[in-house]
C-alpha positions as CSV (number, residue, x, y, z in Angstrom):
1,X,-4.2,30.9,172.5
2,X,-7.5,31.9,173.1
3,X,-8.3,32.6,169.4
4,X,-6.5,29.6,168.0
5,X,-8.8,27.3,170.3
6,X,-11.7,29.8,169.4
7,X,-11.6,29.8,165.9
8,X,-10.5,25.6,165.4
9,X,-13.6,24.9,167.2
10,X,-15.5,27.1,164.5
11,X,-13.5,25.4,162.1
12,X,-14.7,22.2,163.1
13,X,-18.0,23.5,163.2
14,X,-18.4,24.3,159.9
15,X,-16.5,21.5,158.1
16,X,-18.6,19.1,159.9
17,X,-22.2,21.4,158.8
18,X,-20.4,21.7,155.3
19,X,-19.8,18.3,154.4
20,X,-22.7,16.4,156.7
21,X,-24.6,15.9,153.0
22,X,-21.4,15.1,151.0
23,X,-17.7,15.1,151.8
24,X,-16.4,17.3,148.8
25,X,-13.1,19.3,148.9
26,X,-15.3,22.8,148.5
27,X,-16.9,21.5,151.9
28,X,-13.4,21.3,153.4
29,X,-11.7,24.5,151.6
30,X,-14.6,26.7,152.2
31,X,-14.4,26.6,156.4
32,X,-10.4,26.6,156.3
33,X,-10.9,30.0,154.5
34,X,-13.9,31.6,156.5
35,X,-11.7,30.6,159.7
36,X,-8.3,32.0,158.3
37,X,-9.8,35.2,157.0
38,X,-12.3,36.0,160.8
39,X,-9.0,34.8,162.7
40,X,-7.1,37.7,160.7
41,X,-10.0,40.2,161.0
42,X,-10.2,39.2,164.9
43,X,-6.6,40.0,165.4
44,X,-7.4,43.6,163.9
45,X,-10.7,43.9,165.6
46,X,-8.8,43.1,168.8
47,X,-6.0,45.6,168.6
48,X,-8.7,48.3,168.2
49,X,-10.8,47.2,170.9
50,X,-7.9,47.8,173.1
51,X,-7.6,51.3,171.7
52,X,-11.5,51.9,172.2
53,X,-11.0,50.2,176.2
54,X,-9.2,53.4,176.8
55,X,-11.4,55.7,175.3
56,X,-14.8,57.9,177.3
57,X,-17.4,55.2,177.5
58,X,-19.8,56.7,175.1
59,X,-17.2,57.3,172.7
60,X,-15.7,53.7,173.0
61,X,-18.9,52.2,172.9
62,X,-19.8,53.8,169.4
63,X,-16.5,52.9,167.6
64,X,-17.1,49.9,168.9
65,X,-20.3,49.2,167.4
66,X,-19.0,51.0,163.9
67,X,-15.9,48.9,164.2
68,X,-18.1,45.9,164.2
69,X,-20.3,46.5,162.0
70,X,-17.2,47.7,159.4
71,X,-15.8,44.4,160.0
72,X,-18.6,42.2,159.3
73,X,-19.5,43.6,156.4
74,X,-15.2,42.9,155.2
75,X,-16.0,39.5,156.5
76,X,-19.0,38.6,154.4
77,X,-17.3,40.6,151.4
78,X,-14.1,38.0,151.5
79,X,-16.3,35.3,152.3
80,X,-18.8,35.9,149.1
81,X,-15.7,36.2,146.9
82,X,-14.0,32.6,148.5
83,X,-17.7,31.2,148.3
84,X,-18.1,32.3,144.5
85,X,-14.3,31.3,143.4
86,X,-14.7,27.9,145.2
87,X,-18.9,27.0,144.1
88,X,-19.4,28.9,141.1
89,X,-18.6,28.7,137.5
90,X,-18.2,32.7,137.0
91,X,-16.6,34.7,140.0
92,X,-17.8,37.3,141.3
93,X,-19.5,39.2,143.9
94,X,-22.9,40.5,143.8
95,X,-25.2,42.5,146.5
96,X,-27.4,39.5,147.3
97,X,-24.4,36.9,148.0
98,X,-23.0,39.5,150.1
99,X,-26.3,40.1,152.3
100,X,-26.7,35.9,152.2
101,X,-23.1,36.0,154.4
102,X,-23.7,38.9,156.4
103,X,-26.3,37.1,158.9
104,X,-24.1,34.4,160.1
105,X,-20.7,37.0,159.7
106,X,-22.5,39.3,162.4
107,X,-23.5,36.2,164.6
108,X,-20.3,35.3,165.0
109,X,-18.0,38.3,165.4
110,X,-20.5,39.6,167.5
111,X,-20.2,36.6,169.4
112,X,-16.3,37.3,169.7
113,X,-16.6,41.0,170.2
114,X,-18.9,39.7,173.7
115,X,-16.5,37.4,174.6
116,X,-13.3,39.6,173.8
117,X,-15.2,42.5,176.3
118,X,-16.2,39.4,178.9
119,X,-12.7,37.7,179.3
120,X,-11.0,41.5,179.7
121,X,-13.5,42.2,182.1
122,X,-13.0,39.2,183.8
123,X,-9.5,39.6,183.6
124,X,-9.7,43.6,185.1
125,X,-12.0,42.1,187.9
126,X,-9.4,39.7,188.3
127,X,-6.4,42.2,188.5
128,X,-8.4,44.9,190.8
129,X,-8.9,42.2,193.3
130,X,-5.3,40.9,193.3
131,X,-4.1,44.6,194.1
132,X,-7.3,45.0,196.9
133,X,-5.5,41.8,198.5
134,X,-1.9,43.1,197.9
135,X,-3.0,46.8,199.4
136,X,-4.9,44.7,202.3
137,X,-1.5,43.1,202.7
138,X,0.2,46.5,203.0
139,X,-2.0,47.3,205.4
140,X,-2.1,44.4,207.9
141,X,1.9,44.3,207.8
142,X,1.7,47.8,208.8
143,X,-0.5,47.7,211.5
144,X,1.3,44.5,212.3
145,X,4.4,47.1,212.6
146,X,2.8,49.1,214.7
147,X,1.6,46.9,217.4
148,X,4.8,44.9,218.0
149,X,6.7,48.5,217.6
150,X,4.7,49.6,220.6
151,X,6.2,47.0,222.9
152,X,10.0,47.8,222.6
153,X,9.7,51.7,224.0
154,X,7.4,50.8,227.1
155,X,9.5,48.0,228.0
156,X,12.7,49.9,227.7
157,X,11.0,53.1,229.6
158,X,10.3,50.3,232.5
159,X,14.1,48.9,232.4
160,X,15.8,51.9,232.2
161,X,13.4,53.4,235.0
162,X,14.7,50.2,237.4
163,X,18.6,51.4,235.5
164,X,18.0,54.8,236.8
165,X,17.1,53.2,240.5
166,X,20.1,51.2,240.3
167,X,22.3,53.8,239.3
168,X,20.8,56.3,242.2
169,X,21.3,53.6,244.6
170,X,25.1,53.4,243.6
171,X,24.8,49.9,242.7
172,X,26.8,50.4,239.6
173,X,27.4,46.6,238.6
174,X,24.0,45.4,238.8
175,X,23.0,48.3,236.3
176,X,26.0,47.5,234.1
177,X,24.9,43.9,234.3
178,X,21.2,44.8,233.7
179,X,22.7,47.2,230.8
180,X,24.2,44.4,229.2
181,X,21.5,41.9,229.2
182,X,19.1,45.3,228.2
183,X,21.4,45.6,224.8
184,X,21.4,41.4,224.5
185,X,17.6,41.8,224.5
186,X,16.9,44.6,222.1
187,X,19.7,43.4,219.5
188,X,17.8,40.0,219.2
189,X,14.1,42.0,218.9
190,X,15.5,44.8,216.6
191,X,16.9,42.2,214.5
192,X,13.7,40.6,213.2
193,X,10.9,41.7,211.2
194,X,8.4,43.5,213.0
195,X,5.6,41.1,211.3
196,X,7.7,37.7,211.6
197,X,6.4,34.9,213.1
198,X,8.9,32.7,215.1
199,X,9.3,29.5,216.8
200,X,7.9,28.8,220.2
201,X,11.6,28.1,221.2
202,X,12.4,31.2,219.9
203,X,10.3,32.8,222.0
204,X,10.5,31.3,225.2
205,X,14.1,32.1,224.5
206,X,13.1,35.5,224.1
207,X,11.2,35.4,227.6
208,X,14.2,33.9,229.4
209,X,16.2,36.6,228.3
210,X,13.2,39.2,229.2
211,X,13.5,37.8,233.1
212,X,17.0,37.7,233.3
213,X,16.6,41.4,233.3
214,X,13.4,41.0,235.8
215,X,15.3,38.8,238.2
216,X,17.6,41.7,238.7
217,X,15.2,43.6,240.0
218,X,13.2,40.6,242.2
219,X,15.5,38.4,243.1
220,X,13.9,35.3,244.4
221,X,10.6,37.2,244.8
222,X,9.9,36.2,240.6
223,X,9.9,32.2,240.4
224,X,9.1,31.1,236.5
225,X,8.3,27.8,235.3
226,X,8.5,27.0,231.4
227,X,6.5,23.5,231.0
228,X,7.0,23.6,226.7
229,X,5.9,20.1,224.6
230,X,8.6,19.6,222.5
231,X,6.5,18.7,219.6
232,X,5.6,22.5,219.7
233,X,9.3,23.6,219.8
234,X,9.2,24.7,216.2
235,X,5.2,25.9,216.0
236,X,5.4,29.7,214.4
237,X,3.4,32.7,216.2
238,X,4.0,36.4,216.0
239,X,7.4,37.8,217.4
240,X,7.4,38.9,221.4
241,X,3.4,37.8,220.9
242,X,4.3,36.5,225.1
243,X,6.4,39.0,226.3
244,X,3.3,41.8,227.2
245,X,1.6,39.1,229.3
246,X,4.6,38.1,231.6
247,X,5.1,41.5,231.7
248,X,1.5,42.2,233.4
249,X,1.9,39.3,235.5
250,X,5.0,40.4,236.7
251,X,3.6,43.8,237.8
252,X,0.5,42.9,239.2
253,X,1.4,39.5,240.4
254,X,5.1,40.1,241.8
255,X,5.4,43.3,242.3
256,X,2.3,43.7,244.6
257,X,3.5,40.8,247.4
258,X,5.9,40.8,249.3
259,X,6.2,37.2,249.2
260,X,6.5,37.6,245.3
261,X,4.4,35.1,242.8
262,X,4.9,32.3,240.2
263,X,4.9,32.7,236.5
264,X,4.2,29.6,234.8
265,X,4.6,29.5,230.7
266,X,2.9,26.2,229.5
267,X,2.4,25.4,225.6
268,X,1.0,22.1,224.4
269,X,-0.4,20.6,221.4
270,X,-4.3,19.2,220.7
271,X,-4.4,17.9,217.4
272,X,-3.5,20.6,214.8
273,X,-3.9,23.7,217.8
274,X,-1.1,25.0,220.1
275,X,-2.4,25.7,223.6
276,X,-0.2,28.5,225.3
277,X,-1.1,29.6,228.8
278,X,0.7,32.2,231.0
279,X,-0.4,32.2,234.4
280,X,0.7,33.4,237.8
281,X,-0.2,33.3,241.8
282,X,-0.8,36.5,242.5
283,X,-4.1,38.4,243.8
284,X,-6.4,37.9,241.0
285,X,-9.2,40.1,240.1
286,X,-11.1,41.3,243.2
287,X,-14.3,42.9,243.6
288,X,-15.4,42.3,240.0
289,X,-12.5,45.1,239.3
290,X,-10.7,44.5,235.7
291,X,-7.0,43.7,235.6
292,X,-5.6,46.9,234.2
293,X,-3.5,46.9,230.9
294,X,0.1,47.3,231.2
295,X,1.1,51.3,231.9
296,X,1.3,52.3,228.2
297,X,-1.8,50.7,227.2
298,X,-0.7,48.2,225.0
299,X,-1.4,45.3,227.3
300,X,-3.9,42.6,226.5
301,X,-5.3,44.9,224.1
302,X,-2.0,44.6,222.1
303,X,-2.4,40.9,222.0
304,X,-5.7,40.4,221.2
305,X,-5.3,43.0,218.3
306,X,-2.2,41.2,217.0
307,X,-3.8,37.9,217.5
308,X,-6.6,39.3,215.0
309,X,-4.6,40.5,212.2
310,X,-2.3,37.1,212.6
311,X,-5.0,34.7,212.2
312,X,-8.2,36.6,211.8
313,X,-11.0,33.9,213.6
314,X,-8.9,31.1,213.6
315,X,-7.8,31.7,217.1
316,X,-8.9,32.0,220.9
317,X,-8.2,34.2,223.7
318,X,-9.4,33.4,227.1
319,X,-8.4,35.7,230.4
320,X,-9.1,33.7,233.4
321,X,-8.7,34.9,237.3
322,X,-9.8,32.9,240.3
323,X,-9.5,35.7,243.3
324,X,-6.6,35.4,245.8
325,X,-5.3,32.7,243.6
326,X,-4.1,34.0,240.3
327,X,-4.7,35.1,236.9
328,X,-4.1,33.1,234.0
329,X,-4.5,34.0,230.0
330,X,-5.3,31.1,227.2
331,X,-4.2,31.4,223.8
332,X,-5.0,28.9,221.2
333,X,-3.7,29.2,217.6
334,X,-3.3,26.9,214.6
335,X,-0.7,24.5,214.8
336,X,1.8,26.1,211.7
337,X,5.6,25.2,211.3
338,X,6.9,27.0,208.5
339,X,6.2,30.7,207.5
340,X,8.6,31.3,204.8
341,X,7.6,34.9,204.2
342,X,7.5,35.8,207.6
343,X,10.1,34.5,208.9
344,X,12.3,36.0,211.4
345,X,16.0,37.3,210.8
C-alpha cells in the first residue's frame, strides 16, 4: 500500500511538471512509464533490503549502497530508452542521455531507500516496545501472584492453629464447623485468578465468609459493621485486597481486650473514586510505637504493594490511629466497573 500511494503521488508529480508547458500524450506516457518501471525496481530493491537487514552492519550497509547505486543506474538505463522511443525520431541510448536521467533517478530511489530504512525502523521501535509492555505485563501479573499468593498460607497457618486449639480442647464440632467454613473459604479464593479484580460485593462477601470463621473463635467479643453504597456494589479492586486489614484489626484490636472491639467496613463513592475504610475500636497506636504488620509480614505492606502494581499513582493509602480509640486505614481507588481481562472465575 505504501508503494502504491508512494509512487501515484510521484506519478502525479511528474505528469503535472511534464505537461505544465503543453498537455501532449508523451507528457502523460512518459511519467506512467518512469512510475511503472521504479515501482518494479522498488519491489526488488525492497526484497533485498530485507536480506541486507539481516546481515553484519558494515556488510549490510555496503550492499546497500552497491544495491542502490546498481539500481539507479537500471533505472536511468530504462528510462533513457522510454524517453528516446517516446521523444525522438531514432531510438536509442547513448552515454549522455543516460547521465541526463541518472541525477533525478538517484534523488528519488535514494529518497525511497531512506524511507524504506525509516518506516522499518519505526516499525522495529514499534514492535520492541510492544513486547517491553507485554514482558512488563508478565511481570506485574506475576508479582501480582505472588502478593495475593502470600495471604492464603498465613491465614490458613492462623485457622488451623485456632483448629488445633479446638481440637485439643475436645470441642470437636466447633472445629468441624470451623473446618467446613475453612474449605467454603479457600474453594471460593483458589478459584479465582490470583491477579483478578472483583466486585466490592464480591468481596465483602469474601469478608463475611472470613469472620464467620473469626466469630468462632470470638464469639461476641468481634462486632462487624458493613456500611457499603450500593452504587459501589459492582466497583472492581484486586481479589482479598481487604481481607489482610480485618485481619490486623482483628488481632490487635479484638484479640487484645477483653471487652473485644468493632470492625467497621465502609465503601462509598466521590465522583469517579471509591472510598473504602476499615476501621476498628481498639487501643490505637501508643507511645508513637508503629502498628506491627500481620505475623508473616505481609500486612500493610502487602497492600500497599498490591495497590501499586494495580493502579500505579492513581490511588491513596492513608493509615490513621487516634490512641485508646482506634485505628482506621483509607483506601481510595478509581471508580472502575468492568475488567474484562481480569476478571474473577
Amino acid at each position: 500500500m505504501l508503494q502504491a500511494v508512494g509512487w501515484g503521488g510521484y506519478l502525479v508529480l511528474r505528469t503535472v511538471s511534464s505537461v505544465s508547458n503543453a498537455l501532449t500524450v508523451e507528457g502523460v506516457i512518459q511519467p506512467i512509464i518512469e512510475s511503472i518501471v521504479g515501482y518494479c525496481i522498488t519491489l526488488l530493491l525492497s526484497t533485498l533490503y530485507g536480506v541486507y537487514r539481516r546481515l553484519p552492519p558494515i556488510t549490510g550497509i555496503l550492499l546497500t549502497l552497491a544495491t542502490l547505486l546498481l539500481a539507479t543506474l537500471l533505472y536511468a538505463v530504462l528510462n533513457a530508452f522510454s524517453f528516446s522511443f517516446i521523444r525522438m525520431a531514432e531510438p536509442g541510448i547513448s552515454v549522455a542521455l543516460v547521465f541526463a536521467s541518472m541525477f533525478l533517478n538517484f534523488t528519488v530511489l535514494a529518497g525511497w531507500s531512506a524511507l524504506y530504512f525509516g518506516i522499518n525502523f519505526y516499525l522495529i521501535v514499534e514492535q520492541q516496545a510492544d513486547q517491553m509492555h507485554a514482558l512488563e505485563h508478565q511481570a506485574s501479573s506475576a508479582q501480582l501472584a505472588m502478593l495475593r499468593y502470600q495471604l492464603n498460607p498465613h491465614f490458613l497457618f492462623n485457622t488451623l492453629n485456632s483448629i488445633s486449639t479446638l481440637v485439643l480442647l475436645k470441642q470437636t464440632e466447633r472445629a468441624n464447623i470451623m473446618l467446613s467454613r475453612l474449605a467454603s473459604f479457600l474453594r471460593y479464593t483458589l478459584a479465582n485468578e490470583p491477579t483478578a479484580h472483583v466486585t466490592m460485593a464480591q468481596e465483602v462477601e469474601t469478608l463475611k465468609l472470613y469472620l464467620e470463621i473469626e466469630k468462632m473463635r470470638f464469639d461476641e467479643r468481634l462486632r462487624t459493621h458493613f456500611e457499603v453504597d450500593p452504587r459501589v456494589a459492582k466497583a472492581r479492586l484486586p481479589s482479598l485486597l481487604l481481607q489482610p486489614l480485618v485481619e490486623n484489626a482483628i488481632k490487635y484490636a479484638v484479640t487484645p481486650q477483653e471487652e473485644g472491639a468493632d470492625i467497621t467496613l465502609s465503601a462509598r463513592l466521590a465522583g469517579e473514586r471509591v472510598q473504602i475504610s476499615v476501621s476498628d475500636t481498639g487501643p490505637g497506636l501508643i507511645e508513637n510505637k508503629s502498628r506491627p504488620t500481620l505475623s508473616t509480614g505481609v500486612g500493610l505492606a502487602n497492600i500497599k504493594e498490591r495497590l501499586a502494581q494495580a493502579y500505579g499513582p492513581d490511588h491513596r493509602f492513608e493509615a490513621r490511629s487516634n490512641p485508646g480509640v482506634g485505628f482506621s486505614v483509607e483506601i481510595e481507588i478509581p471508580f472502575q466497573i468492568e475488567e474484562p481481562n481480569r476478571e474473577a472465575a
